[in-house]
C-alpha positions in Angstrom: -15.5 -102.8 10.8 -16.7 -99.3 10.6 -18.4 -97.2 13.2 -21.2 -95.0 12.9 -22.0 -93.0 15.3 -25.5 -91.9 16.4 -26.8 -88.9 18.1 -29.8 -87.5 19.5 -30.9 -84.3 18.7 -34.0 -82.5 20.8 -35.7 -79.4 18.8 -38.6 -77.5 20.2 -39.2 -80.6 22.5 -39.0 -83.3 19.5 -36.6 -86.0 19.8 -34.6 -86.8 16.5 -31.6 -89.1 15.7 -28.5 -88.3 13.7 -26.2 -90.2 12.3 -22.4 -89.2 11.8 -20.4 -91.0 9.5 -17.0 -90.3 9.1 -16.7 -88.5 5.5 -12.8 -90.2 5.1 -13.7 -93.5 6.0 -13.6 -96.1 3.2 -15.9 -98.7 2.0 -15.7 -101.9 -0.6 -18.9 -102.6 -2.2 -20.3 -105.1 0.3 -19.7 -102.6 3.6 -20.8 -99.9 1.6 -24.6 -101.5 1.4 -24.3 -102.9 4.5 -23.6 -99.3 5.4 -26.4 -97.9 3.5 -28.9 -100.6 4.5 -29.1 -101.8 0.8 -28.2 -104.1 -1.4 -25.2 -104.7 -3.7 -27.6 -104.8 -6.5 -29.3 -101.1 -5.5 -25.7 -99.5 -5.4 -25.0 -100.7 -8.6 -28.2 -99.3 -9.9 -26.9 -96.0 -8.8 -24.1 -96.3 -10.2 -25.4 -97.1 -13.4 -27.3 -94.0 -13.1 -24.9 -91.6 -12.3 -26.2 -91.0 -9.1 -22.9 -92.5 -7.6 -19.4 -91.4 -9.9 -17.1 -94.2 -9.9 -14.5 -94.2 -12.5 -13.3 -98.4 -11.8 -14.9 -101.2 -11.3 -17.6 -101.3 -8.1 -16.1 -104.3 -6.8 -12.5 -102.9 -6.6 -13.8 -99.2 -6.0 -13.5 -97.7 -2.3 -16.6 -96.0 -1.4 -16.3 -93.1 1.0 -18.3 -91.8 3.8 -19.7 -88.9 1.6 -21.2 -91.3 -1.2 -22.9 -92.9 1.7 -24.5 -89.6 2.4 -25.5 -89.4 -1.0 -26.5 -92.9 -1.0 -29.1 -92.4 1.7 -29.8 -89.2 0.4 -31.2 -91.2 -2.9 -32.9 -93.8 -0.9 -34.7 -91.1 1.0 -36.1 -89.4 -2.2 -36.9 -92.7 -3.3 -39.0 -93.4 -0.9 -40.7 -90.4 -0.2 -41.4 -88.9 -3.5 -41.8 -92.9 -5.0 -39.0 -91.6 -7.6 -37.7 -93.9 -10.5 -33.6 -93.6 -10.5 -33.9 -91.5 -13.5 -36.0 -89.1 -11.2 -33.7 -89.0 -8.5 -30.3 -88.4 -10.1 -32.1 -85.2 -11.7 -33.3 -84.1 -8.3 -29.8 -84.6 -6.6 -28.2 -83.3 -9.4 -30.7 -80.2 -9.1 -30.0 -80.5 -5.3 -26.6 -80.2 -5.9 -26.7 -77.1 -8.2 -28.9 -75.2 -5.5 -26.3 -75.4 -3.5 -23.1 -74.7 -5.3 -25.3 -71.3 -6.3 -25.8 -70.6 -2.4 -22.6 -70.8 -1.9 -21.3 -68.7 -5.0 -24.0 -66.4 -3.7 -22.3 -65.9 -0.2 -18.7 -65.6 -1.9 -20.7 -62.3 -3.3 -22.1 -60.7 -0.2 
């Protein structure tokens, strides 16, 4: 079983939780929702979508702690901006670009 670890952050006298997951930490398909707090059948939707890059099967695949990052990271946008899949895998993969530029950008300076 995996452990995630939860903190509380206080800004400007608001209250926020965190969560840390451990980016080496590895996942089969069933902890990996679990881990997410989705179903089998939503990761395989973002697979199918290219918002998650697997190159073998999702039931033999070991997810990692950053592609549950990315996961949630999907969920969230989702939900907030009532996105299709389509939608979001443009928005991360615009995400994404922003900051791969940023950080080209800093290499400069």
């Amino acid at each position: 079983m995996t452990t995630i670890h939860y903190r509380e952050i206080v800004c400007d006298g608001h209250t926020f939780s965190a969560e840390v997951v451990d980016e080496q930490c590895t996942f089969d398909l069933q902890q990996f929702a679990q881990a997410c707090g989705q179903s089998p059948d939503w990761i395989l939707e973002l697979i199918e979508y290219d918002i998650l890059a697997i190159d073998t099967p999702p039931e033999k695949h070991q997810f990692l702690g950053e592609d549950v990052i990315r996961a949630r990271k999907a969920y969230r946008l989702q939900r907030d901006f009532d996105a299709s899949l389509a939608a979001v895998a443009v928005m991360l993969d615009l995400i994404d670009e922003v900051q791969q530029l940023r950080k080209q950008l800093k290499h400069f300076h």
